[in-house]
C-alpha positions as CSV (number, residue, x, y, z in Angstrom):
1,X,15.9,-17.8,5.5
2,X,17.5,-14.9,7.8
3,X,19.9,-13.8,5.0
4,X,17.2,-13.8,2.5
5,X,14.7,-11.7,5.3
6,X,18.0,-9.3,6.1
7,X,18.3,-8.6,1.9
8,X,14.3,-8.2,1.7
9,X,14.4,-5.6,4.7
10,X,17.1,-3.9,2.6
11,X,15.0,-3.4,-0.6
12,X,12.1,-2.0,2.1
13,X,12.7,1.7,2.5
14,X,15.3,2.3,5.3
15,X,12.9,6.1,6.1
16,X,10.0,7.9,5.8
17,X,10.4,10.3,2.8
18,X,10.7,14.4,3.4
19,X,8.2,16.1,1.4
20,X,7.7,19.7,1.9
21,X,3.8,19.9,3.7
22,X,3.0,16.4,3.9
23,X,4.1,13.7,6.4
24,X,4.7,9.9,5.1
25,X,5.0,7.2,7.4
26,X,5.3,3.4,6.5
27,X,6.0,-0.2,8.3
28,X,5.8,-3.7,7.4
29,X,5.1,-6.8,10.2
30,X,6.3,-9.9,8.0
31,X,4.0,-12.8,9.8
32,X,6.9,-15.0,8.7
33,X,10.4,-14.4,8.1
34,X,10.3,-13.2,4.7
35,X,7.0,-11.2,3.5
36,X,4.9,-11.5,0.6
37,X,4.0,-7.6,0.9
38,X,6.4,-4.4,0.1
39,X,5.7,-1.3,0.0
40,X,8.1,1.9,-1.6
41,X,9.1,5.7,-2.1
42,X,10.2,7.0,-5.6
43,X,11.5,10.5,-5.8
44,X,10.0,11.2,-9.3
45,X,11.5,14.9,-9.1
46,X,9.4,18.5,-9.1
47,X,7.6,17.6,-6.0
48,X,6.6,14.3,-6.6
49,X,6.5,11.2,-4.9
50,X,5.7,8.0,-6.2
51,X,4.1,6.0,-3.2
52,X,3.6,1.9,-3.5
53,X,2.2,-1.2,-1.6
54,X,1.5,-3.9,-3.0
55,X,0.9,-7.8,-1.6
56,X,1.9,-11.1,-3.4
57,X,-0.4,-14.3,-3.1
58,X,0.9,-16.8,-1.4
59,X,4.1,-16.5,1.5
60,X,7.1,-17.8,1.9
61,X,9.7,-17.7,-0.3
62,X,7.9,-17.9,-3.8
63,X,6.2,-14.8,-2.7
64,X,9.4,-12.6,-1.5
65,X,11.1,-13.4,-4.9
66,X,7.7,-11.9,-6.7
67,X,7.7,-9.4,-4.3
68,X,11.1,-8.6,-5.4
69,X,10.4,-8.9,-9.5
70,X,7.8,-6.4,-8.4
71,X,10.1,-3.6,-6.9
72,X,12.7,-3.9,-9.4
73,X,10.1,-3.9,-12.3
74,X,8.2,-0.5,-10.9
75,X,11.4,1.0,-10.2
76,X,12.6,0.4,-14.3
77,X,9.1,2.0,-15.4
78,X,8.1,4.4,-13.2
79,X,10.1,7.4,-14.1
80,X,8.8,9.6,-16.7
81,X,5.5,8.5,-16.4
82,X,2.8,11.1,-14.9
83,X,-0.1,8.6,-14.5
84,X,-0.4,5.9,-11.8
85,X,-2.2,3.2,-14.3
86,X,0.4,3.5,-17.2
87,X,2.5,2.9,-14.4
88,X,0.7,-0.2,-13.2
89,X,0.1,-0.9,-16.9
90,X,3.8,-1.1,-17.6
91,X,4.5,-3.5,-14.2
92,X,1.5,-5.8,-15.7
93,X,3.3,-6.1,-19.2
94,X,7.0,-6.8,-17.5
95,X,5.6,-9.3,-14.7
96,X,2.8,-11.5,-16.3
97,X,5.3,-13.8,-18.7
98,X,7.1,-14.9,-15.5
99,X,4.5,-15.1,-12.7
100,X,3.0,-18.6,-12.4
101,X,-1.0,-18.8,-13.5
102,X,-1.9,-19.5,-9.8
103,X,0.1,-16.4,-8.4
104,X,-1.1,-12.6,-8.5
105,X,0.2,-8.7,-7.2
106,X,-2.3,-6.5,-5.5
107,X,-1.2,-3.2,-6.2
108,X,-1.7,0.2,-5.4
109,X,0.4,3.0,-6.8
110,X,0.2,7.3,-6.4
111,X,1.6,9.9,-7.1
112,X,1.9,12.5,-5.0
113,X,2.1,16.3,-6.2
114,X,3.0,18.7,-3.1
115,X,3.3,21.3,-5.1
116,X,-0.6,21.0,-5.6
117,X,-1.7,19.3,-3.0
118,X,-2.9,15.9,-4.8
119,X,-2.9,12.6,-4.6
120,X,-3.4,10.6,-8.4
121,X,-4.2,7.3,-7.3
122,X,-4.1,3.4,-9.6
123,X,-5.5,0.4,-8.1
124,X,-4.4,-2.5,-9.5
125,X,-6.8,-5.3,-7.2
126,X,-5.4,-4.0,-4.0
127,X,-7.3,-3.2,-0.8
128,X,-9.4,0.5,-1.5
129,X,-7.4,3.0,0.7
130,X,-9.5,4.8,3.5
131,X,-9.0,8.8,3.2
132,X,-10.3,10.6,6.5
133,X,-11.5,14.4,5.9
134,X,-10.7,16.5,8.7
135,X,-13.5,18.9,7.6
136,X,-16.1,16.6,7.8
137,X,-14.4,14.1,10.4
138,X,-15.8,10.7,8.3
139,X,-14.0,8.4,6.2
140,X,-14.6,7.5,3.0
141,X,-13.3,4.7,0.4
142,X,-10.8,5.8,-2.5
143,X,-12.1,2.9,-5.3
144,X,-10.5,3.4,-8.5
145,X,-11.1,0.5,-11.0
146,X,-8.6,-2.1,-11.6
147,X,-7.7,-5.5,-12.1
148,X,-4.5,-7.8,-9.9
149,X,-1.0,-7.8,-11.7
150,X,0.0,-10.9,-13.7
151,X,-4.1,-11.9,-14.3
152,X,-4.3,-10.8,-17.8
153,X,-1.5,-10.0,-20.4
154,X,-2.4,-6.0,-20.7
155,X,-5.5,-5.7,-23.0
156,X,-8.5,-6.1,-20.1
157,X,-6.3,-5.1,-18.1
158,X,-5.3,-1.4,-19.4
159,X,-9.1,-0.9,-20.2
160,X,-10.3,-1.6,-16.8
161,X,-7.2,0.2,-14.8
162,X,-8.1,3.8,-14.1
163,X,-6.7,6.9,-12.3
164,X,-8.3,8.8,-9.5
165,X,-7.5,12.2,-8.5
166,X,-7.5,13.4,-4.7
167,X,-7.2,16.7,-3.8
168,X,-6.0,16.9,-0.3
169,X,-7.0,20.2,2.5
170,X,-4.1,20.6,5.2
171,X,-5.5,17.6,8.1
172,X,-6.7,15.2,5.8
173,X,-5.0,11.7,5.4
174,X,-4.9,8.3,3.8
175,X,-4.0,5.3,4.7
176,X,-2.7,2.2,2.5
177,X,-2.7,-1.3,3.9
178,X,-2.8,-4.7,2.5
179,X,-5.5,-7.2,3.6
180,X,-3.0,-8.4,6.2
181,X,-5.2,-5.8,8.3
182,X,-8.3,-6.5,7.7
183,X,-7.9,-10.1,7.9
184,X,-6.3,-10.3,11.2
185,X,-8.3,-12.7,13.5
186,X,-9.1,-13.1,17.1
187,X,-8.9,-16.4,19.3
188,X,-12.8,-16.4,18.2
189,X,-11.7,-16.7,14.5
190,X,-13.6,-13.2,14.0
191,X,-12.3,-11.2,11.6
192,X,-11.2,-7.1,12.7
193,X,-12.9,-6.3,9.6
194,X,-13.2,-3.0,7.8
195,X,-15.6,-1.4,10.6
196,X,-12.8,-1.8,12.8
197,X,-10.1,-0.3,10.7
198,X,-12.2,2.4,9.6
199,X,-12.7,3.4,13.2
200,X,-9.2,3.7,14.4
201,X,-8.3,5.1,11.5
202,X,-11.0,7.5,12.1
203,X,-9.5,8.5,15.9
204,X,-6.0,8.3,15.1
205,X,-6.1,10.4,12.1
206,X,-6.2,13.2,13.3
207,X,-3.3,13.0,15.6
208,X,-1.2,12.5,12.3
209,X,0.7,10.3,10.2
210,X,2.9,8.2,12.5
211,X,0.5,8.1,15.0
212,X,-1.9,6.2,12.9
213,X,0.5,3.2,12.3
214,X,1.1,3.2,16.4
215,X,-2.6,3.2,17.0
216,X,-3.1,0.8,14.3
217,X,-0.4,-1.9,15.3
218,X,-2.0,-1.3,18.8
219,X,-5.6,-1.9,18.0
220,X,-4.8,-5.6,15.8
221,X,-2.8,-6.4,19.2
222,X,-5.4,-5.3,21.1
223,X,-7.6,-7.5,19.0
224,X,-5.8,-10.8,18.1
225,X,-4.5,-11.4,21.6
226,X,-2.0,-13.9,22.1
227,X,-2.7,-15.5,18.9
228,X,0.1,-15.8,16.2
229,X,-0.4,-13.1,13.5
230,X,-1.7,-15.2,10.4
231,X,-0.8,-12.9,7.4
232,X,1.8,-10.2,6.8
233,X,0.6,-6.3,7.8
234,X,2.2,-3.6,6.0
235,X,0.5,0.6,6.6
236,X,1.5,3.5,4.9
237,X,-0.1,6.7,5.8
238,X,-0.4,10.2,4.3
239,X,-1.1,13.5,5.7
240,X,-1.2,16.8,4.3
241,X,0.1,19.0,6.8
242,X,0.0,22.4,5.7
Protein backbone atom coordinates (compact mmCIF):
# COMPACT_ATOMS: atom_id res chain seq x y z
CA UNK A 1 0.00 0.00 0.00
CA UNK A 2 2.98 2.64 0.59
CA UNK A 3 4.61 1.82 -2.87
CA UNK A 4 1.33 2.13 -4.56
CA UNK A 5 0.54 5.73 -2.45
CA UNK A 6 4.46 6.84 -3.32
CA UNK A 7 3.55 6.05 -7.36
CA UNK A 8 -0.02 7.84 -6.97
CA UNK A 9 1.73 10.96 -5.35
CA UNK A 10 4.08 10.81 -8.43
CA UNK A 11 1.21 11.05 -11.08
CA UNK A 12 -0.09 14.23 -8.69
CA UNK A 13 1.57 17.35 -9.88
CA UNK A 14 5.06 17.77 -8.11
CA UNK A 15 4.18 22.15 -8.47
CA UNK A 16 1.97 24.81 -8.87
CA UNK A 17 1.99 25.85 -12.61
CA UNK A 18 3.62 29.48 -13.75
CA UNK A 19 1.18 31.33 -15.72
CA UNK A 20 1.88 34.80 -16.60
CA UNK A 21 -1.01 37.01 -14.32
CA UNK A 22 -2.54 34.31 -12.55
CA UNK A 23 -1.54 32.27 -9.43
CA UNK A 24 -2.54 28.29 -9.25
CA UNK A 25 -2.30 26.57 -6.19
CA UNK A 26 -3.34 22.92 -5.48
CA UNK A 27 -3.11 20.02 -2.62
CA UNK A 28 -4.58 16.77 -2.01
CA UNK A 29 -5.16 15.20 1.89
CA UNK A 30 -5.66 11.35 0.94
CA UNK A 31 -7.96 10.20 4.09
CA UNK A 32 -6.37 6.83 3.49
CA UNK A 33 -3.17 5.89 2.00
CA UNK A 34 -4.05 5.92 -1.52
CA UNK A 35 -6.83 8.51 -2.68
CA UNK A 36 -9.75 8.21 -4.76
CA UNK A 37 -9.38 12.06 -5.89
CA UNK A 38 -6.65 13.66 -8.37
CA UNK A 39 -6.35 16.60 -9.60
CA UNK A 40 -3.79 18.03 -12.74
CA UNK A 41 -1.96 20.83 -14.90
CA UNK A 42 -1.80 20.45 -18.77
CA UNK A 43 0.27 22.98 -20.54
CA UNK A 44 -1.98 23.04 -23.74
CA UNK A 45 0.47 25.73 -25.29
CA UNK A 46 -0.44 29.69 -26.33
CA UNK A 47 -1.26 30.58 -22.80
CA UNK A 48 -3.30 27.84 -21.85
CA UNK A 49 -3.77 25.74 -19.11
CA UNK A 50 -5.74 22.83 -18.83
CA UNK A 51 -6.85 22.62 -14.97
CA UNK A 52 -8.55 19.18 -13.58
CA UNK A 53 -10.03 17.51 -10.31
CA UNK A 54 -11.86 14.99 -10.32
CA UNK A 55 -13.04 12.31 -7.48
CA UNK A 56 -13.61 8.45 -7.92
CA UNK A 57 -16.60 6.62 -5.94
CA UNK A 58 -15.52 4.48 -3.67
CA UNK A 59 -11.58 4.36 -1.81
CA UNK A 60 -9.14 2.32 -1.51
CA UNK A 61 -7.50 0.69 -4.05
CA UNK A 62 -10.33 0.12 -6.76
CA UNK A 63 -10.58 3.84 -6.73
CA UNK A 64 -6.66 4.85 -7.07
CA UNK A 65 -6.44 2.46 -10.13
CA UNK A 66 -9.69 4.50 -11.70
CA UNK A 67 -8.21 7.47 -10.55
CA UNK A 68 -5.31 6.51 -12.56
CA UNK A 69 -7.36 5.30 -15.99
CA UNK A 70 -8.68 8.79 -15.46
CA UNK A 71 -5.31 10.86 -15.70
CA UNK A 72 -3.80 8.80 -18.35
CA UNK A 73 -7.08 8.91 -20.44
CA UNK A 74 -7.43 13.02 -20.13
CA UNK A 75 -3.84 13.33 -20.72
CA UNK A 76 -4.29 11.15 -24.38
CA UNK A 77 -7.35 13.50 -25.33
CA UNK A 78 -6.85 16.70 -24.09
CA UNK A 79 -4.55 18.24 -26.54
CA UNK A 80 -5.94 19.87 -29.44
CA UNK A 81 -9.07 20.22 -28.06
CA UNK A 82 -10.32 24.05 -27.27
CA UNK A 83 -13.54 23.02 -25.37
CA UNK A 84 -13.72 21.66 -21.83
CA UNK A 85 -16.86 19.22 -22.61
CA UNK A 86 -15.39 17.58 -25.83
CA UNK A 87 -12.72 17.07 -23.51
CA UNK A 88 -14.83 15.43 -20.85
CA UNK A 89 -16.81 13.94 -23.76
CA UNK A 90 -13.74 12.14 -25.06
CA UNK A 91 -12.64 10.87 -21.14
CA UNK A 92 -16.49 9.50 -21.04
CA UNK A 93 -16.07 7.47 -24.38
CA UNK A 94 -12.42 6.02 -23.29
CA UNK A 95 -13.49 5.17 -19.52
CA UNK A 96 -17.12 3.79 -19.52
CA UNK A 97 -16.26 0.13 -21.27
CA UNK A 98 -13.93 -0.49 -18.31
CA UNK A 99 -15.42 1.15 -15.19
CA UNK A 100 -17.72 -1.24 -13.24
CA UNK A 101 -21.73 -0.28 -13.35
CA UNK A 102 -21.49 0.58 -9.55
CA UNK A 103 -18.39 2.97 -10.01
CA UNK A 104 -18.44 6.75 -11.32
CA UNK A 105 -15.72 10.09 -11.98
CA UNK A 106 -16.87 13.40 -10.82
CA UNK A 107 -15.12 15.67 -13.00
CA UNK A 108 -14.42 19.11 -13.53
CA UNK A 109 -12.21 20.29 -16.34
CA UNK A 110 -11.05 24.23 -17.62
CA UNK A 111 -9.22 25.84 -19.54
CA UNK A 112 -7.51 28.61 -18.78
CA UNK A 113 -6.68 31.45 -21.45
CA UNK A 114 -4.22 34.15 -19.78
CA UNK A 115 -3.85 35.72 -22.71
CA UNK A 116 -7.63 36.73 -22.19
CA UNK A 117 -8.27 36.47 -19.01
CA UNK A 118 -10.87 33.42 -18.96
CA UNK A 119 -11.76 30.65 -17.51
CA UNK A 120 -13.99 27.87 -20.06
CA UNK A 121 -15.25 25.60 -17.60
CA UNK A 122 -17.05 21.53 -18.05
CA UNK A 123 -18.68 19.89 -15.26
CA UNK A 124 -18.94 16.50 -15.55
CA UNK A 125 -21.15 15.71 -11.99
CA UNK A 126 -18.48 17.19 -9.90
CA UNK A 127 -18.92 19.64 -7.01
CA UNK A 128 -20.01 23.49 -8.61
CA UNK A 129 -16.78 25.51 -8.07
CA UNK A 130 -17.29 28.82 -5.89
CA UNK A 131 -15.86 31.99 -7.79
CA UNK A 132 -15.35 35.09 -5.32
CA UNK A 133 -15.58 38.67 -7.11
CA UNK A 134 -13.43 41.03 -5.58
CA UNK A 135 -15.61 43.83 -7.06
CA UNK A 136 -18.54 42.86 -5.44
CA UNK A 137 -16.86 40.83 -2.44
CA UNK A 138 -19.74 37.78 -2.65
CA UNK A 139 -19.48 34.44 -4.01
CA UNK A 140 -21.34 32.95 -6.34
CA UNK A 141 -21.76 29.19 -7.86
CA UNK A 142 -20.09 28.35 -11.38
CA UNK A 143 -22.99 25.45 -12.52
CA UNK A 144 -22.47 24.23 -15.87
CA UNK A 145 -24.62 21.27 -16.82
CA UNK A 146 -23.25 17.81 -16.83
CA UNK A 147 -23.56 14.36 -16.13
CA UNK A 148 -20.61 11.83 -13.81
CA UNK A 149 -18.06 9.94 -16.17
CA UNK A 150 -18.67 6.21 -16.91
CA UNK A 151 -22.83 6.67 -16.25
CA UNK A 152 -23.84 6.66 -19.76
CA UNK A 153 -21.86 5.55 -22.94
CA UNK A 154 -21.68 9.26 -24.65
CA UNK A 155 -25.19 10.04 -26.20
CA UNK A 156 -27.03 11.64 -22.86
CA UNK A 157 -24.15 12.37 -21.91
CA UNK A 158 -22.63 14.83 -24.77
CA UNK A 159 -26.12 16.43 -24.88
CA UNK A 160 -26.33 17.25 -21.37
CA UNK A 161 -22.39 18.28 -20.92
CA UNK A 162 -22.00 22.00 -21.46
CA UNK A 163 -19.24 24.72 -21.43
CA UNK A 164 -19.27 27.81 -19.32
CA UNK A 165 -17.30 30.86 -19.98
CA UNK A 166 -15.69 33.05 -16.99
CA UNK A 167 -14.26 36.07 -17.54
CA UNK A 168 -11.97 36.90 -14.75
CA UNK A 169 -11.02 40.93 -13.38
CA UNK A 170 -7.41 41.03 -11.70
CA UNK A 171 -8.62 39.89 -7.62
CA UNK A 172 -11.07 37.50 -8.48
CA UNK A 173 -10.71 33.70 -7.75
CA UNK A 174 -12.03 30.15 -7.87
CA UNK A 175 -11.78 27.53 -6.11
CA UNK A 176 -12.20 23.65 -7.02
CA UNK A 177 -12.71 20.97 -4.42
CA UNK A 178 -14.17 17.65 -4.27
CA UNK A 179 -17.02 16.81 -1.81
CA UNK A 180 -14.25 15.59 0.51
CA UNK A 181 -14.85 19.36 1.84
CA UNK A 182 -17.98 19.75 2.14
CA UNK A 183 -18.55 16.53 3.67
CA UNK A 184 -16.17 16.68 6.40
CA UNK A 185 -17.92 16.12 9.86
CA UNK A 186 -17.56 17.12 13.41
CA UNK A 187 -17.61 14.85 16.66
CA UNK A 188 -21.44 15.97 16.39
CA UNK A 189 -21.78 14.26 13.01
CA UNK A 190 -22.64 17.86 11.50
CA UNK A 191 -21.65 18.36 8.31
CA UNK A 192 -19.18 21.78 7.44
CA UNK A 193 -21.51 22.25 4.65
CA UNK A 194 -21.44 24.70 1.84
CA UNK A 195 -22.25 27.86 4.18
CA UNK A 196 -19.13 27.15 5.74
CA UNK A 197 -16.98 26.75 2.73
CA UNK A 198 -18.41 29.54 1.05
CA UNK A 199 -17.49 31.73 4.04
CA UNK A 200 -13.78 31.08 4.28
CA UNK A 201 -13.57 31.00 0.93
CA UNK A 202 -15.16 34.32 1.04
CA UNK A 203 -12.28 35.86 3.78
CA UNK A 204 -9.44 34.05 2.49
CA UNK A 205 -9.85 34.97 -1.05
CA UNK A 206 -8.81 37.88 -1.08
CA UNK A 207 -5.48 37.30 0.48
CA UNK A 208 -4.81 35.06 -2.68
CA UNK A 209 -4.35 31.72 -4.04
CA UNK A 210 -2.22 29.77 -1.52
CA UNK A 211 -3.66 31.40 1.14
CA UNK A 212 -7.02 30.02 0.48
CA UNK A 213 -5.81 26.25 0.74
CA UNK A 214 -3.99 27.33 4.23
CA UNK A 215 -7.17 28.89 5.53
CA UNK A 216 -9.20 26.15 4.13
CA UNK A 217 -7.17 23.07 5.57
CA UNK A 218 -7.23 25.31 8.81
CA UNK A 219 -10.98 25.88 9.03
CA UNK A 220 -11.98 21.72 8.39
CA UNK A 221 -9.28 21.28 11.33
CA UNK A 222 -10.77 23.80 13.16
CA UNK A 223 -14.09 22.05 12.52
CA UNK A 224 -13.60 18.19 12.67
CA UNK A 225 -11.48 18.30 15.86
CA UNK A 226 -9.74 15.26 16.76
CA UNK A 227 -11.85 13.16 14.69
CA UNK A 228 -10.27 11.01 11.86
CA UNK A 229 -10.87 12.78 8.45
CA UNK A 230 -13.64 10.44 6.77
CA UNK A 231 -13.16 11.23 2.93
CA UNK A 232 -10.21 12.43 0.86
CA UNK A 233 -9.88 16.56 0.41
CA UNK A 234 -8.29 17.77 -2.54
CA UNK A 235 -8.43 22.26 -3.36
CA UNK A 236 -7.23 23.90 -6.24
CA UNK A 237 -7.48 27.58 -6.45
CA UNK A 238 -7.28 30.25 -9.09
CA UNK A 239 -6.53 33.82 -8.99
CA UNK A 240 -6.18 36.35 -11.50
CA UNK A 241 -3.61 38.53 -10.39
CA UNK A 242 -3.06 41.20 -12.70
Amino acid sequence: MQNAREVQHILLPQRNPVVEGFQISGTNLPARIISGDYYDYLDLGDQKLGIAIADVSGKGVPAALIMAMCRSALRSVAPGRISPSEVLAAVNRQLFPDIHEDMFISMAYGILDATRGTLVLARAGHDPPLLYRRQSGKVELLRPPGLALGIDAGGVFERVTQDLVVELSPGDCILLYTDGVREAMDSQNEEFGMDRMSEGFCMAAPLGAETVLTRMQEELQKFAGDGPQMDDITLVAIERVS
